[in-house]
Backbone as CSV, one residue per row, in Angstrom:
resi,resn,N_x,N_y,N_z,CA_x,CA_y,CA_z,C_x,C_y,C_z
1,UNK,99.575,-66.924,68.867,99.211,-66.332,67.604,99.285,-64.820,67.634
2,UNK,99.487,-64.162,68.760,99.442,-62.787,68.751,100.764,-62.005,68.290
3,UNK,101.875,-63.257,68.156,103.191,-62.463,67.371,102.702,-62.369,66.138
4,UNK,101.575,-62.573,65.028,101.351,-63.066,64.142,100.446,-61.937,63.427
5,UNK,100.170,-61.122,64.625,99.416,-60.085,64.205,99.753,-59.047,62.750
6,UNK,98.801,-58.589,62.395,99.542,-57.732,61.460,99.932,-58.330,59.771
7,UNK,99.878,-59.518,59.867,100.141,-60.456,58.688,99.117,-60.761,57.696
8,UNK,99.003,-60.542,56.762,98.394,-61.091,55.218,97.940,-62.436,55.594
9,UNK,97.036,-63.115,54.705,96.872,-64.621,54.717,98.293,-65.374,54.218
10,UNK,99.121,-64.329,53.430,100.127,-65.325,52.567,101.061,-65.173,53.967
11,UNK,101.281,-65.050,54.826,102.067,-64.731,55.719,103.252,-63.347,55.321
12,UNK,103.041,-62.499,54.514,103.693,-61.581,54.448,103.755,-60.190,55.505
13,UNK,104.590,-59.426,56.087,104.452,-58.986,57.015,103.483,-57.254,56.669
14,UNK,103.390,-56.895,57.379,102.839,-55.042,56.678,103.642,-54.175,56.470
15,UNK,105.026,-54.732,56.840,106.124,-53.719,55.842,105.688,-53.870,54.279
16,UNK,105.196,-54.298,53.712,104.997,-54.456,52.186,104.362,-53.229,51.724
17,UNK,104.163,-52.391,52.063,103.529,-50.918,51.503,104.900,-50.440,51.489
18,UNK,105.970,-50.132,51.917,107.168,-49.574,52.191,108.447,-49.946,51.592
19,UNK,108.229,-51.327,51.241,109.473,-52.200,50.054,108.507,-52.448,48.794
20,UNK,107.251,-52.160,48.509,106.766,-53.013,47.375,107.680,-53.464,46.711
21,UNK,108.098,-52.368,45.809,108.897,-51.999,44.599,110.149,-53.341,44.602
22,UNK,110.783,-53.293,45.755,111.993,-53.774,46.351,111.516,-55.432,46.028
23,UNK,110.368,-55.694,46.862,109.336,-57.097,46.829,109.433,-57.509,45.876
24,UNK,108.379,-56.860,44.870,108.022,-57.503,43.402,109.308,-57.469,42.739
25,UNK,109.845,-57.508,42.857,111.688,-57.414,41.532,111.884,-58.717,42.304
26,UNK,112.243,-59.377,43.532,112.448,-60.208,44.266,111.931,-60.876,43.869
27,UNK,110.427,-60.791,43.783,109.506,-61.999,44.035,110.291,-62.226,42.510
28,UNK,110.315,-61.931,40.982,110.078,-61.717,39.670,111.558,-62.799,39.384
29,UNK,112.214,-62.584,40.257,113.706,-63.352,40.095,113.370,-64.951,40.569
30,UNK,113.810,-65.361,39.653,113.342,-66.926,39.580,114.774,-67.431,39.647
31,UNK,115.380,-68.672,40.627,116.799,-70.033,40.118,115.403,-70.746,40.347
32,UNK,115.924,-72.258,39.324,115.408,-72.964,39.757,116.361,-74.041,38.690
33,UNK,116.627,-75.645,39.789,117.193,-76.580,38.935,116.152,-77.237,37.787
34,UNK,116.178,-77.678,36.852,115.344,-78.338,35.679,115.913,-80.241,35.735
35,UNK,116.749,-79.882,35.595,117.511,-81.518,35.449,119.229,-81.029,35.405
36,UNK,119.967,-82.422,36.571,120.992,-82.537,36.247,121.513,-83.921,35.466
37,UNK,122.482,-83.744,34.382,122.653,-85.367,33.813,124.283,-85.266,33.212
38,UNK,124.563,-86.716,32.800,125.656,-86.779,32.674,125.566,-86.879,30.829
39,UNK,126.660,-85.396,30.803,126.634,-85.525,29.123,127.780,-86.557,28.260
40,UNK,128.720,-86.282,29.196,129.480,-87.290,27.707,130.541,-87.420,29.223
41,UNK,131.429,-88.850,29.118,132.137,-88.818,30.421,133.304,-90.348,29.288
42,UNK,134.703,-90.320,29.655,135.430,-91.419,29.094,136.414,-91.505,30.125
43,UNK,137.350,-92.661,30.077,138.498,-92.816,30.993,138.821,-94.075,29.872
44,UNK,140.169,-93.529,29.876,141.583,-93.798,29.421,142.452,-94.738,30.246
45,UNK,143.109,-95.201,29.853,144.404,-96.215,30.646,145.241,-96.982,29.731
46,UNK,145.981,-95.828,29.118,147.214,-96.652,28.276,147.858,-96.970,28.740
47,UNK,147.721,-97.563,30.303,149.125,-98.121,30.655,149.153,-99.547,30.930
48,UNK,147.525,-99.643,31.560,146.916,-100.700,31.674,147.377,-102.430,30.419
49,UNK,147.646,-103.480,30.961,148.000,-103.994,32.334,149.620,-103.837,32.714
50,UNK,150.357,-103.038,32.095,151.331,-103.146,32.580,151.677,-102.286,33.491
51,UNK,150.874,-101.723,33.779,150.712,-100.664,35.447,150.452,-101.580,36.245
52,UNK,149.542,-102.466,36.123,149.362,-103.058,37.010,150.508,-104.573,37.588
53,UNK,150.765,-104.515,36.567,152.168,-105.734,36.918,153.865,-104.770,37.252
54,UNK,154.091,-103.937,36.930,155.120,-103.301,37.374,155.263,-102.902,38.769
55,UNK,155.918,-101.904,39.366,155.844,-101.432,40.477,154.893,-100.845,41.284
56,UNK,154.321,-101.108,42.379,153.211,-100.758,42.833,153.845,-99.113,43.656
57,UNK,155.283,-98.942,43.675,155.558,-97.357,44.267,155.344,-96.597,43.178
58,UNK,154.381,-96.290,42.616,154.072,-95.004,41.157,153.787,-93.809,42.358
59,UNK,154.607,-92.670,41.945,154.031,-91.948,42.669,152.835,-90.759,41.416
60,UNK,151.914,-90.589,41.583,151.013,-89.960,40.671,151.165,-88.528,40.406
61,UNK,150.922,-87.585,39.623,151.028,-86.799,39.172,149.618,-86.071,38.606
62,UNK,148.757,-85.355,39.639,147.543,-85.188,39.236,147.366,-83.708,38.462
63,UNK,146.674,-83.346,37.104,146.681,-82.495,36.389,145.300,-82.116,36.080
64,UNK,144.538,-80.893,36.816,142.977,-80.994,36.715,142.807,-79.497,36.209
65,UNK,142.009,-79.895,34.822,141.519,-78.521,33.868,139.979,-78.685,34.340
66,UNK,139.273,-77.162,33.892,138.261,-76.718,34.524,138.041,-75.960,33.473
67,UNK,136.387,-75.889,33.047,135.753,-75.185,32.300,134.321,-75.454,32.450
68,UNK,133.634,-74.041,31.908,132.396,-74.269,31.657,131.967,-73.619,30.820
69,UNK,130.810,-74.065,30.623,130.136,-72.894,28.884,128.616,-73.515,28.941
70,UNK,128.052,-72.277,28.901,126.818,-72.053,29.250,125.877,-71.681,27.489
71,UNK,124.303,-72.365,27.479,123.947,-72.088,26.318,122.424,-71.578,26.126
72,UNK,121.870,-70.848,25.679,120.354,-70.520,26.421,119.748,-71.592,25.037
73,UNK,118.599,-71.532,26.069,118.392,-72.667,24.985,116.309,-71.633,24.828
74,UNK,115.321,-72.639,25.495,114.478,-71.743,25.088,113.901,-70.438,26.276
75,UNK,113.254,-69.411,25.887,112.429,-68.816,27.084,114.190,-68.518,28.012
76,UNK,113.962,-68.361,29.413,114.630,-68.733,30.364,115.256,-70.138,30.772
77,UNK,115.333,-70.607,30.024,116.115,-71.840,30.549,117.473,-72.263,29.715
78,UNK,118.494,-72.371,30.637,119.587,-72.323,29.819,120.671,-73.480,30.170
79,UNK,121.714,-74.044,29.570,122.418,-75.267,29.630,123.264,-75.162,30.189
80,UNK,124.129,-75.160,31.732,125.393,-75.333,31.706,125.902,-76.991,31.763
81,UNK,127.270,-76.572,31.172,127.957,-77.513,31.086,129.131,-77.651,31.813
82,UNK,129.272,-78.361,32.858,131.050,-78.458,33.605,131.714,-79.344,33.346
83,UNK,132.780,-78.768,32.256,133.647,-79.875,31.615,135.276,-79.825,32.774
84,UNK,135.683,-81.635,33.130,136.433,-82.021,34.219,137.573,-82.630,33.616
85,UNK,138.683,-82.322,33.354,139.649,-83.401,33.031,140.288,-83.412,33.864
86,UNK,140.913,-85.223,34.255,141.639,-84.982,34.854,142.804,-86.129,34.585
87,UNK,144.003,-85.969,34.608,145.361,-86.485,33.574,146.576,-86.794,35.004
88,UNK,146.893,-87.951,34.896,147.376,-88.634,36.229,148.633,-89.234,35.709
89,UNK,149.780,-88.616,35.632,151.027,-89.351,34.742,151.697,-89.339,36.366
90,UNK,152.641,-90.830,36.228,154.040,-90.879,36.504,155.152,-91.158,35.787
91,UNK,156.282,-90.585,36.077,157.560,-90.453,35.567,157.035,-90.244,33.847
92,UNK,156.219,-88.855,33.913,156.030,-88.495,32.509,155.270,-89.648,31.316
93,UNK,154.674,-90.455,32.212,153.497,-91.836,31.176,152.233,-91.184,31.791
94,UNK,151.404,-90.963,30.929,149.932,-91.515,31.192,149.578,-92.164,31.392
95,UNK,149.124,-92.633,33.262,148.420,-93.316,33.668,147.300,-93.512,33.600
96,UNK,146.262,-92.692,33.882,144.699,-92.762,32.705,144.563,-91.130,32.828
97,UNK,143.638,-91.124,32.220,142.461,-89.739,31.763,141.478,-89.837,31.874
98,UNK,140.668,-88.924,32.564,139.098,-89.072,32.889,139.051,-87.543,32.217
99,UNK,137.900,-87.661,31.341,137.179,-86.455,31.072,135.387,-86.707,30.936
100,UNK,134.909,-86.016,32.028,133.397,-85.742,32.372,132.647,-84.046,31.827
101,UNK,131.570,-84.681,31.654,130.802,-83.731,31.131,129.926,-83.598,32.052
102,UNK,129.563,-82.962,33.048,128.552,-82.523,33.516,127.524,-81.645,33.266
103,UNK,125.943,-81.821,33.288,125.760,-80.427,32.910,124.572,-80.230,33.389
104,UNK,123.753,-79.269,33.171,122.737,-78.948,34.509,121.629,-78.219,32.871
105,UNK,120.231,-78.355,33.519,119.273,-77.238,32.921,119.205,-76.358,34.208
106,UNK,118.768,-75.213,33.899,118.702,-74.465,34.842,117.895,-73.327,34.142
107,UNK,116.485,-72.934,34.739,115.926,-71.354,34.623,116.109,-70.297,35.706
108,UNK,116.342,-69.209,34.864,116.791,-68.059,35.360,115.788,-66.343,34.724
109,UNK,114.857,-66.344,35.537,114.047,-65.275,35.485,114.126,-64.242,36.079
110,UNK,114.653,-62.935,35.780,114.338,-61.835,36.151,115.258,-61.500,36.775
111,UNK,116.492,-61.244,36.061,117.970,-61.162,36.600,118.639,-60.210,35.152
112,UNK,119.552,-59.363,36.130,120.062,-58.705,34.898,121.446,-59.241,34.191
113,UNK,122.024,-58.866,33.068,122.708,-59.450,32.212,124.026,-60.131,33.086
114,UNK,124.507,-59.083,33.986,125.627,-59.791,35.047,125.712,-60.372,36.065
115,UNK,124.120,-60.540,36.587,123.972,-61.306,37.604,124.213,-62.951,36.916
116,UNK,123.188,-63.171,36.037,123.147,-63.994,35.172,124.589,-64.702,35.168
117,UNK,125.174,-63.796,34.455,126.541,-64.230,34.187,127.525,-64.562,34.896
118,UNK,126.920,-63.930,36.306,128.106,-64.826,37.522,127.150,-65.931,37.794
119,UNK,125.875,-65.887,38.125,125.287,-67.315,38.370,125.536,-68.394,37.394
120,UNK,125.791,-68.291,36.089,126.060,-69.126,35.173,127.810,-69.452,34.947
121,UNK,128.530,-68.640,35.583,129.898,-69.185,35.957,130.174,-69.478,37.844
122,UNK,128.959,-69.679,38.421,129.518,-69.698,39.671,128.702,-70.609,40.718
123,UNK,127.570,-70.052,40.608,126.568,-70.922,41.526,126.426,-72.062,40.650
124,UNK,125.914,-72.269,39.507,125.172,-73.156,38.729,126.466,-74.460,38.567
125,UNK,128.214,-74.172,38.369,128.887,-75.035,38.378,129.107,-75.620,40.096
126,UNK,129.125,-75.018,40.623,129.018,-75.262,42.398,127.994,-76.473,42.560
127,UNK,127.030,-76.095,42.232,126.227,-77.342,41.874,126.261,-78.445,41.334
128,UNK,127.149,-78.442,39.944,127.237,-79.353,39.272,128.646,-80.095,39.617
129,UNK,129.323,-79.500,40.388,130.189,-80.255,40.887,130.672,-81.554,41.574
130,UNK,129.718,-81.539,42.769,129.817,-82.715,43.465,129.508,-83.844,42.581
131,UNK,128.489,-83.689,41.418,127.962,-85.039,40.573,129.320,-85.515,39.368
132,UNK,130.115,-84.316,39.110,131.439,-84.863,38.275,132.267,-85.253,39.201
133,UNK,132.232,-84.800,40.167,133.749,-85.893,41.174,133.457,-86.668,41.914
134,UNK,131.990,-87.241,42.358,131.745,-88.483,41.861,131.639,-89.520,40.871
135,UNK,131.333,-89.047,39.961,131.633,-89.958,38.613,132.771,-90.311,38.205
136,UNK,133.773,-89.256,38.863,135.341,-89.301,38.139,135.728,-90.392,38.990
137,UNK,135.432,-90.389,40.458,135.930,-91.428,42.003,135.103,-92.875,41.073
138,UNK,134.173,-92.888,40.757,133.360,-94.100,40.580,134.651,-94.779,38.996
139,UNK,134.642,-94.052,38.019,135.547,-94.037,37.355,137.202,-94.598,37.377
140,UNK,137.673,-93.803,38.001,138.686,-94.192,38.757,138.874,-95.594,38.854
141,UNK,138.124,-95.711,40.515,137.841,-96.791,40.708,137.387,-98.185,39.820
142,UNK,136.515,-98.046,38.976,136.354,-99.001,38.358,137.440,-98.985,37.546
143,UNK,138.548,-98.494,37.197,139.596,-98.889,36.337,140.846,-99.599,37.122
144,UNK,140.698,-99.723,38.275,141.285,-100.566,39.026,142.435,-99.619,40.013
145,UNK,141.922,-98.445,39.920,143.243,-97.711,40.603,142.358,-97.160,42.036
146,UNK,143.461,-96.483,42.793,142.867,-95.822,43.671,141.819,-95.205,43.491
147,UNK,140.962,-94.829,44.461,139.972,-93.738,44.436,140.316,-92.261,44.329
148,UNK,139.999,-91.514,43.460,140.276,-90.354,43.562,139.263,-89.171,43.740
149,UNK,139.612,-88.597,45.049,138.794,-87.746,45.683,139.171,-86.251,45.201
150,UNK,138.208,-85.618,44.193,139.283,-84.170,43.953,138.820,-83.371,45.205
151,UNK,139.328,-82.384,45.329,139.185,-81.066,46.397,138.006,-80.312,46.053
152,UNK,137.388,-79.482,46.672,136.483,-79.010,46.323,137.420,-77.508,45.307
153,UNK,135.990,-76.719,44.529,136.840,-76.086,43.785,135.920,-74.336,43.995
154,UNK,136.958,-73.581,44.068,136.522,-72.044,44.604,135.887,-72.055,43.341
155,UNK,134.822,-71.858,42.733,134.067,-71.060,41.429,133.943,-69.688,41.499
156,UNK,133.738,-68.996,42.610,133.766,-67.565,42.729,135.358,-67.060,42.557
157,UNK,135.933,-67.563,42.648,137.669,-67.047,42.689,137.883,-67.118,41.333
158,UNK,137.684,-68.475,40.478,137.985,-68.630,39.014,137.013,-67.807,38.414
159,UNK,136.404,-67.309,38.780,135.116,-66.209,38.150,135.732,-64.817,38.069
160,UNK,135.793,-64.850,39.316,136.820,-63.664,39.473,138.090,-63.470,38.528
161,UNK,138.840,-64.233,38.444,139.997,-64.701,37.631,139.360,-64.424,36.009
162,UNK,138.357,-64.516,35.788,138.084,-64.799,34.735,138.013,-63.022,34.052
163,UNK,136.685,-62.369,35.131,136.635,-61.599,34.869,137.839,-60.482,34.301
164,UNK,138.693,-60.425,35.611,139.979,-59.744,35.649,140.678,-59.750,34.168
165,UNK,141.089,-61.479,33.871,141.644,-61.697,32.587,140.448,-60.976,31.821
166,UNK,139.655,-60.838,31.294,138.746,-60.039,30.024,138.611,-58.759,30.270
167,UNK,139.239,-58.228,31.583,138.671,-57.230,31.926,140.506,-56.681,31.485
168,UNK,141.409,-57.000,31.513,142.849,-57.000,31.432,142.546,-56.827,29.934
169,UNK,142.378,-57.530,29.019,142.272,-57.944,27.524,141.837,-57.199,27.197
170,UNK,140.694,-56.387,27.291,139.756,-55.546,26.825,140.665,-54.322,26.610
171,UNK,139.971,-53.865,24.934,140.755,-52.877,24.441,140.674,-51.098,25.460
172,UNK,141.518,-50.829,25.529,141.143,-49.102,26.669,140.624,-48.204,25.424
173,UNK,139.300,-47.937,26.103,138.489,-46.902,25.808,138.967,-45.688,24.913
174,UNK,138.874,-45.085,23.793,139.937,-44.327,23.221,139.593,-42.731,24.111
175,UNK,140.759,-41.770,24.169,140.107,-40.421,24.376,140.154,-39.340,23.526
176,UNK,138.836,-38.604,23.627,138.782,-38.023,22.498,139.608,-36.133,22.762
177,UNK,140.111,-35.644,21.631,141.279,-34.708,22.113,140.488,-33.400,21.680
């Protein structure tokens, strides 16, 4: 117990006279999950049964869109949504379509406007990920086809991407003469 010396009851150390400031903003910043659920999810198969009686060499053609959109709803707590399509043609037919809705509650206290805004395009879909590409594999599967395992997906890169594009778009500042 004698490494222990020096410590608060809360276990905080006695540097805390020296970061307060630093502390309390920390402590004041709140993630926290609320609920994750499945909002709206369908799968398609216009090809069905004659996919399944034709040639079993299809080679597939996988086509995966990505989005999200975020909504505050009350106080600090706000909605994302990770919308998944994903569109599987050979020789130019639609083999099926899965489109999932994922979406998360999530509060977010004591964060400034751009932190926010990358946690709500980055961490918060990171999260909600693994639960849409399972649903899509469960999906899949129950439509009688292979299992389909997607890849995991960079969210900080498409964030990035994102930024860049609005940051590209954005009108230049006028100068004044």
């Amino acid at each position: 117990m004698a490494d222990q010396e020096g410590t608060g009851q809360s276990g905080e150390s006695s540097e805390l006279a020296s970061g307060s400031a630093d502390k309390k903003a920390a402590q004041q910043q709140v993630f926290r999950i609320q609920r994750v659920y499945l909002k709206d999810a369908s799968f398609e198969s216009p090809m069905t049964p004659a996919m399944f009686i034709g040639s079993p060499n299809w080679k597939p053609q996988v086509a995966l869109q990505i989005n999200t959109e975020s909504v505050q709803l009350e106080n600090d707590m706000l909605e994302t949504v990770l919308n998944v399509q994903v569109t599987v043609k050979s020789e130019e037919k639609t083999i099926y379509l899965v489109e999932v809705k994922q979406a998360g509650l999530f509060i977010l206290q004591g964060f400034d406007d751009a932190t926010k805004a990358g946690m709500l395009g980055t961490y918060c879909p990171n999260i909600l990920f693994p639960f849409a590409r399972e649903e899509i594999a469960s999906l899949v599967s129950k439509g009688g086809f292979p299992q389909l395992l997607l890849d995991p997906v960079n969210f900080d890169a498409l964030y990035a991407q994102h930024l860049e594009k609005a940051r590209q778009n954005a009108p230049a500042p006028e100068t004044q003469q």
